[in-house]
PDB file of N, CA, C and O in Angstrom:
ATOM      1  N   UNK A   1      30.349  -2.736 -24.268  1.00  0.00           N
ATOM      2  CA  UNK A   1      29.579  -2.143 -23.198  1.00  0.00           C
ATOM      3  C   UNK A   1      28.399  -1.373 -23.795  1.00  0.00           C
ATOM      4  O   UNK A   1      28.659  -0.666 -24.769  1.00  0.00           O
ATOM      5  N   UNK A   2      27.412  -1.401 -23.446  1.00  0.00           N
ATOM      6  CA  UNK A   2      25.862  -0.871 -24.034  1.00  0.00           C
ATOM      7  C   UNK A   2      25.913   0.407 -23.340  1.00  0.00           C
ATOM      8  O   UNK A   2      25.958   0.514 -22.115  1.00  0.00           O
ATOM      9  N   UNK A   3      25.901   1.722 -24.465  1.00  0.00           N
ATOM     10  CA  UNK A   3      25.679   3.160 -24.493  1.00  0.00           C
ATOM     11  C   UNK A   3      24.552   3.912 -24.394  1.00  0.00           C
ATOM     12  O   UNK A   3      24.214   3.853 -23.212  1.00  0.00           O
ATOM     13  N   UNK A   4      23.907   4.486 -24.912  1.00  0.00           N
ATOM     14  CA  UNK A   4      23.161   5.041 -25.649  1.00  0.00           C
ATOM     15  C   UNK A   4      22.931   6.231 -25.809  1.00  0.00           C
ATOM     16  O   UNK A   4      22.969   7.136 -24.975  1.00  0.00           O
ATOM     17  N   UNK A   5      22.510   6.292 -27.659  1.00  0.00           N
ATOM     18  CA  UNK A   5      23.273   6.990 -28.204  1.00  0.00           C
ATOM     19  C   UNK A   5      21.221   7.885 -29.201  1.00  0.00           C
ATOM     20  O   UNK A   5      20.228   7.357 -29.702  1.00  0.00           O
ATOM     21  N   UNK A   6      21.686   9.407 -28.943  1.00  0.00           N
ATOM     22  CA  UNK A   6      20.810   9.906 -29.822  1.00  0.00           C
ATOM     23  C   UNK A   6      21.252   9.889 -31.348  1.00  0.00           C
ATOM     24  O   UNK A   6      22.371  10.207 -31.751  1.00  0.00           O
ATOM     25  N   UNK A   7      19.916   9.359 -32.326  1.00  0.00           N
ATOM     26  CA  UNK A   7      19.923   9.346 -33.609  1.00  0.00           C
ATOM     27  C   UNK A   7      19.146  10.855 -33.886  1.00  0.00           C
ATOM     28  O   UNK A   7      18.018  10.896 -34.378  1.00  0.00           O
ATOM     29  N   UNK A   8      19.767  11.857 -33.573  1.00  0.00           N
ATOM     30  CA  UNK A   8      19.077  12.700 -34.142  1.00  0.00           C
ATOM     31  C   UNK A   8      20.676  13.800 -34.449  1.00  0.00           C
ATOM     32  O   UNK A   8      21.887  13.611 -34.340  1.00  0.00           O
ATOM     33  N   UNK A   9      19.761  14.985 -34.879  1.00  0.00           N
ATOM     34  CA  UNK A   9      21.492  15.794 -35.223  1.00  0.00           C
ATOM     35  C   UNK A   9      22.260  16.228 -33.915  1.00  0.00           C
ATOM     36  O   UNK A   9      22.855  17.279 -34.150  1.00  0.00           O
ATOM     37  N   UNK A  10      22.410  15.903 -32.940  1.00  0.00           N
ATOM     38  CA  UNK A  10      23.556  16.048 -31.946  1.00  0.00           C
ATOM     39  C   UNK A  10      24.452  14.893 -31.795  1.00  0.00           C
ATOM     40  O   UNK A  10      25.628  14.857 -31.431  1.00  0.00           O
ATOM     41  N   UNK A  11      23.609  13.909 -32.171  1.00  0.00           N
ATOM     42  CA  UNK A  11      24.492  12.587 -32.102  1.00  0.00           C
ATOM     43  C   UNK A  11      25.015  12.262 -30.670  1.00  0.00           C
ATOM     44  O   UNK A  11      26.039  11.644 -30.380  1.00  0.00           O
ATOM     45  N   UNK A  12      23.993  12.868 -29.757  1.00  0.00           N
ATOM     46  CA  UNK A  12      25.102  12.684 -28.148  1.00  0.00           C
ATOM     47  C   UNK A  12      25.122  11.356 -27.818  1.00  0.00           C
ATOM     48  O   UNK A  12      24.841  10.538 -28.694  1.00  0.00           O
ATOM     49  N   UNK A  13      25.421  10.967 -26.640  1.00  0.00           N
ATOM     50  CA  UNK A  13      25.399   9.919 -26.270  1.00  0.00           C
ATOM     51  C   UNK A  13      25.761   9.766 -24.612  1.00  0.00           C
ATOM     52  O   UNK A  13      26.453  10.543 -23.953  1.00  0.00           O
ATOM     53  N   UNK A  14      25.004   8.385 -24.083  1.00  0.00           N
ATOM     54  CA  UNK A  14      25.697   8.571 -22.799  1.00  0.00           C
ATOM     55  C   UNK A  14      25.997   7.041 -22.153  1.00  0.00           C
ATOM     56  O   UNK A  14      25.401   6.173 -22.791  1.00  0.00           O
ATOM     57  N   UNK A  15      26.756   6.549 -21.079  1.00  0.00           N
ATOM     58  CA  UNK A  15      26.754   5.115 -20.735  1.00  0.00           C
ATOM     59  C   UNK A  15      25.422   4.926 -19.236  1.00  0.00           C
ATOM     60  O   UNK A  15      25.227   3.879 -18.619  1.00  0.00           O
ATOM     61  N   UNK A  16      24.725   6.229 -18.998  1.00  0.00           N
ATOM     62  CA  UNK A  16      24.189   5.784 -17.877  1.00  0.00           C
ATOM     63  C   UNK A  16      21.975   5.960 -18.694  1.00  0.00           C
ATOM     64  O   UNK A  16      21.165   6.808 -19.067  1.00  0.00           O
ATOM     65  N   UNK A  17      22.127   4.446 -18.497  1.00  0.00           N
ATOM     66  CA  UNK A  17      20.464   3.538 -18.953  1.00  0.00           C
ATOM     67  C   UNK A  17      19.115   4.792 -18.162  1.00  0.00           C
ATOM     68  O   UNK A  17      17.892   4.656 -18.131  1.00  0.00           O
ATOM     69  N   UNK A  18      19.861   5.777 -17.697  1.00  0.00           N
ATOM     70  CA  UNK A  18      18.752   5.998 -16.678  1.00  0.00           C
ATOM     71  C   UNK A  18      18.169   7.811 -17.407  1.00  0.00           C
ATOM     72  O   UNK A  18      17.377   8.606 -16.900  1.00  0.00           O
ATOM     73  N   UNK A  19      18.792   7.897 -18.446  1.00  0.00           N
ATOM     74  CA  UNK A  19      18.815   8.927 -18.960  1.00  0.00           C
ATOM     75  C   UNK A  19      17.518   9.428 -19.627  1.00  0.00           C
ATOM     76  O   UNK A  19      16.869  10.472 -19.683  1.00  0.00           O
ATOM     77  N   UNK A  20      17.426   7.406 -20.397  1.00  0.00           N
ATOM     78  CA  UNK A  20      16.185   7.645 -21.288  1.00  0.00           C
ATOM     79  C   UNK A  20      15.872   8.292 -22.515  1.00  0.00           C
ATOM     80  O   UNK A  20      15.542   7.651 -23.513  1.00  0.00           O
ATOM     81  N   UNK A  21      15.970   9.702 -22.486  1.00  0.00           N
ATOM     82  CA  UNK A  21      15.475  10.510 -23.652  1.00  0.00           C
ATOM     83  C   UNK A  21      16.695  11.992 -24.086  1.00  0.00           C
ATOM     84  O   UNK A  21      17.308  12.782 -23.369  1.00  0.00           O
ATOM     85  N   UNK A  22      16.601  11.798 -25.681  1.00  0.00           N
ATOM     86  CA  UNK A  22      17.707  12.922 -25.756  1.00  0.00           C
ATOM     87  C   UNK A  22      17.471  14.402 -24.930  1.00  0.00           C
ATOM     88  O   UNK A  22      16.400  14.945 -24.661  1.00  0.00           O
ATOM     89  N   UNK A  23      18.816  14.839 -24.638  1.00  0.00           N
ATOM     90  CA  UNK A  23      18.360  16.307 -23.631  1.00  0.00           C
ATOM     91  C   UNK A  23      18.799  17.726 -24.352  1.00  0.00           C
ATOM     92  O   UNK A  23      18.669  18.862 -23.895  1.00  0.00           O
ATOM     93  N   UNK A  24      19.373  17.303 -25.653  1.00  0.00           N
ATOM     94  CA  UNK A  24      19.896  18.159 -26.198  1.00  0.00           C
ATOM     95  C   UNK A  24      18.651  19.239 -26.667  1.00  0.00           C
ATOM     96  O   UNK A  24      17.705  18.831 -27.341  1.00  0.00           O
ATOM     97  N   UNK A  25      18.754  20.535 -26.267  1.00  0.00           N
ATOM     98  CA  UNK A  25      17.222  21.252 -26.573  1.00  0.00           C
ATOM     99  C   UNK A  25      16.789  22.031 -28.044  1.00  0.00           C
ATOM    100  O   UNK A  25      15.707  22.491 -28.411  1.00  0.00           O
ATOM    101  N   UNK A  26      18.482  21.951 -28.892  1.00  0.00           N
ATOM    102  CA  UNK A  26      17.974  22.321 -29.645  1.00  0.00           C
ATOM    103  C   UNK A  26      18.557  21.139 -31.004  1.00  0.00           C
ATOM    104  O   UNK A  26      19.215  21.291 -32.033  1.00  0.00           O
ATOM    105  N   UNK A  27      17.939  20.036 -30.365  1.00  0.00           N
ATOM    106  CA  UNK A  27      17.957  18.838 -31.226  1.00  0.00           C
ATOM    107  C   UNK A  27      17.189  18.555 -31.992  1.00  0.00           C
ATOM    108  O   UNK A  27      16.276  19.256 -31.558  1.00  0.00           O
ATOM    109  N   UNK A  28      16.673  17.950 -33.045  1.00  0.00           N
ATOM    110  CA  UNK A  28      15.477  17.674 -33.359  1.00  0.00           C
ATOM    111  C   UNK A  28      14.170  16.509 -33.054  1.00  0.00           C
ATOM    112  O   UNK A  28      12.983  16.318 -33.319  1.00  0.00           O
ATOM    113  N   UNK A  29      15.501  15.816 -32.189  1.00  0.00           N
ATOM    114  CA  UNK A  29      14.928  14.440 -31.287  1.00  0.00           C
ATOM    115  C   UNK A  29      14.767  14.906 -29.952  1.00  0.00           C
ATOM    116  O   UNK A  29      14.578  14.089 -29.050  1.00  0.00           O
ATOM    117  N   UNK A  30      14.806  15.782 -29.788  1.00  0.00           N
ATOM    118  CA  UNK A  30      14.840  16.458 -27.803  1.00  0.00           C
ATOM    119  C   UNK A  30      13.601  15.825 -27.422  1.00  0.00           C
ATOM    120  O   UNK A  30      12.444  15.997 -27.804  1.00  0.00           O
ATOM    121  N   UNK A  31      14.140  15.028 -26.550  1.00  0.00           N
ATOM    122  CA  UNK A  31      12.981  14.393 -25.808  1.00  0.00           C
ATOM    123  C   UNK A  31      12.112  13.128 -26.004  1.00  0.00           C
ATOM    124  O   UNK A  31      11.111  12.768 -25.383  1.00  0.00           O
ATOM    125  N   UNK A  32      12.994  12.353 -27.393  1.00  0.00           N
ATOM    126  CA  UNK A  32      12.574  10.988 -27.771  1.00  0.00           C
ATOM    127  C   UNK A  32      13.630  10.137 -27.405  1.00  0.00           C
ATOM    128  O   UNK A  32      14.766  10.574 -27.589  1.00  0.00           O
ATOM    129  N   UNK A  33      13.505   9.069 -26.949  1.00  0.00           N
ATOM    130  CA  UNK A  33      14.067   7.904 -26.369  1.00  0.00           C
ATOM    131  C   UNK A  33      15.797   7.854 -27.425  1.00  0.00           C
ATOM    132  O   UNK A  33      16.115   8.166 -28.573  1.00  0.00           O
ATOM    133  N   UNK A  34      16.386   7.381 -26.430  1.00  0.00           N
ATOM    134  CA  UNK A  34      17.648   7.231 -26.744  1.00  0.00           C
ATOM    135  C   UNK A  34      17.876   5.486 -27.216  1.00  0.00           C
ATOM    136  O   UNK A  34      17.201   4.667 -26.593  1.00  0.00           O
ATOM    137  N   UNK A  35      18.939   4.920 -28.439  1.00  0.00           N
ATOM    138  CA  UNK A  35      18.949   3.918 -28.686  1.00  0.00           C
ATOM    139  C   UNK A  35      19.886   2.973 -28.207  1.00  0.00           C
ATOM    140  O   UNK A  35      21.041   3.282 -28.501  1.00  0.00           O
ATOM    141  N   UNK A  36      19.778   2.012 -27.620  1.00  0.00           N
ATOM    142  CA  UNK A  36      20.761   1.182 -27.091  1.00  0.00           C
ATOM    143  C   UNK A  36      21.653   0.936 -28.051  1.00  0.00           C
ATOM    144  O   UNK A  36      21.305   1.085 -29.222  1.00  0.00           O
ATOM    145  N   UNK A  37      22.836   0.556 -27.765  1.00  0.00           N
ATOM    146  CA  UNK A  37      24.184   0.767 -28.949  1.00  0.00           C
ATOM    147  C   UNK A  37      25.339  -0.376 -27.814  1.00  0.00           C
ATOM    148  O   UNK A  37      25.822  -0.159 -26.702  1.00  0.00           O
ATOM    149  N   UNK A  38      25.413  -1.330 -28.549  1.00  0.00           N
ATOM    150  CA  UNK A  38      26.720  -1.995 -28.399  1.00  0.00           C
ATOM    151  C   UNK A  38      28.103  -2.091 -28.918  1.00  0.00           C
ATOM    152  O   UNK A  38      28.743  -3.088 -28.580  1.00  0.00           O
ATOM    153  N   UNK A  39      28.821  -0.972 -29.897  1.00  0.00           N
ATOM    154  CA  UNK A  39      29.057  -0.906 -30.460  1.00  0.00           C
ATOM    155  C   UNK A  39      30.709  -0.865 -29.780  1.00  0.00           C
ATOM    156  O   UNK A  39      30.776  -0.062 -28.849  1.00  0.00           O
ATOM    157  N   UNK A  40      31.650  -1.378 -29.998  1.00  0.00           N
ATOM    158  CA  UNK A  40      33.158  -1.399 -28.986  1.00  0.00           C
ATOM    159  C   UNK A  40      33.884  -0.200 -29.999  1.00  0.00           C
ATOM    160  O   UNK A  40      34.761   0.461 -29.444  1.00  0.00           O
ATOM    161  N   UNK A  41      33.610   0.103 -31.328  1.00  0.00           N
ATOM    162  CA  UNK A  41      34.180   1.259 -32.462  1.00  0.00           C
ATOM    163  C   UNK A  41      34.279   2.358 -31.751  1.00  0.00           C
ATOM    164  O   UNK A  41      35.352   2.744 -31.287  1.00  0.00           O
ATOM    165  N   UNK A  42      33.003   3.056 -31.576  1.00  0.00           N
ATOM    166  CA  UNK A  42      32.613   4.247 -31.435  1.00  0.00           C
ATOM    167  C   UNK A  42      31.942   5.157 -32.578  1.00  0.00           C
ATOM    168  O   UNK A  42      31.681   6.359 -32.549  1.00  0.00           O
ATOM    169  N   UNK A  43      31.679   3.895 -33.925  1.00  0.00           N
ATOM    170  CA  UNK A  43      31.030   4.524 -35.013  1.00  0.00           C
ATOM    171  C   UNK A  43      29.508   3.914 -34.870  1.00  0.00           C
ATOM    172  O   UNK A  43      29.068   3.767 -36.011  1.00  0.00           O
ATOM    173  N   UNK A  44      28.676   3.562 -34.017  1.00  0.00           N
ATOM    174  CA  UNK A  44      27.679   3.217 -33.490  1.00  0.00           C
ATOM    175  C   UNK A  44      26.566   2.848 -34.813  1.00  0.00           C
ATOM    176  O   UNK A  44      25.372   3.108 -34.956  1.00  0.00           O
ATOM    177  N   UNK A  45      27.261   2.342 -35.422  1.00  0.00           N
ATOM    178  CA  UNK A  45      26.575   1.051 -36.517  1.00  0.00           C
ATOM    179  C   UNK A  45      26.920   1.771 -37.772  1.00  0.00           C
ATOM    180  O   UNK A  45      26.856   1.080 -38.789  1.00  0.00           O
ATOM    181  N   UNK A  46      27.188   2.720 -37.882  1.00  0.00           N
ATOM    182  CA  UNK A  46      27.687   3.584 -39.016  1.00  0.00           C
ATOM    183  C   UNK A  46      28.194   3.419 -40.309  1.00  0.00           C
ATOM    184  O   UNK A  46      28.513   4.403 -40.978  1.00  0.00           O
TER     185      UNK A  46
END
């Protein structure tokens, strides 16, 4: 099932496409696009 998942240091993640951009505020990615992730693990290419 396709996630997506922030590559930055929060590592969040979410299953709903409509999110778009990390929200974490004191992230270092806050506010850059989130990466699609198919990953069935949960180690998201790791």
């Amino acid at each position: 099932m396709t996630h997506y998942i922030c590559t930055g240091e929060c590592k969040g993640q979410t299953d709903d496409p409509n999110v778009g951009t990390c929200q974490a505020e004191s992230c270092d990615k806050h506010g850059e696009p989130l990466t699609a992730c198919e990953c069935e693990d949960g180690a998201h290419g790791a």
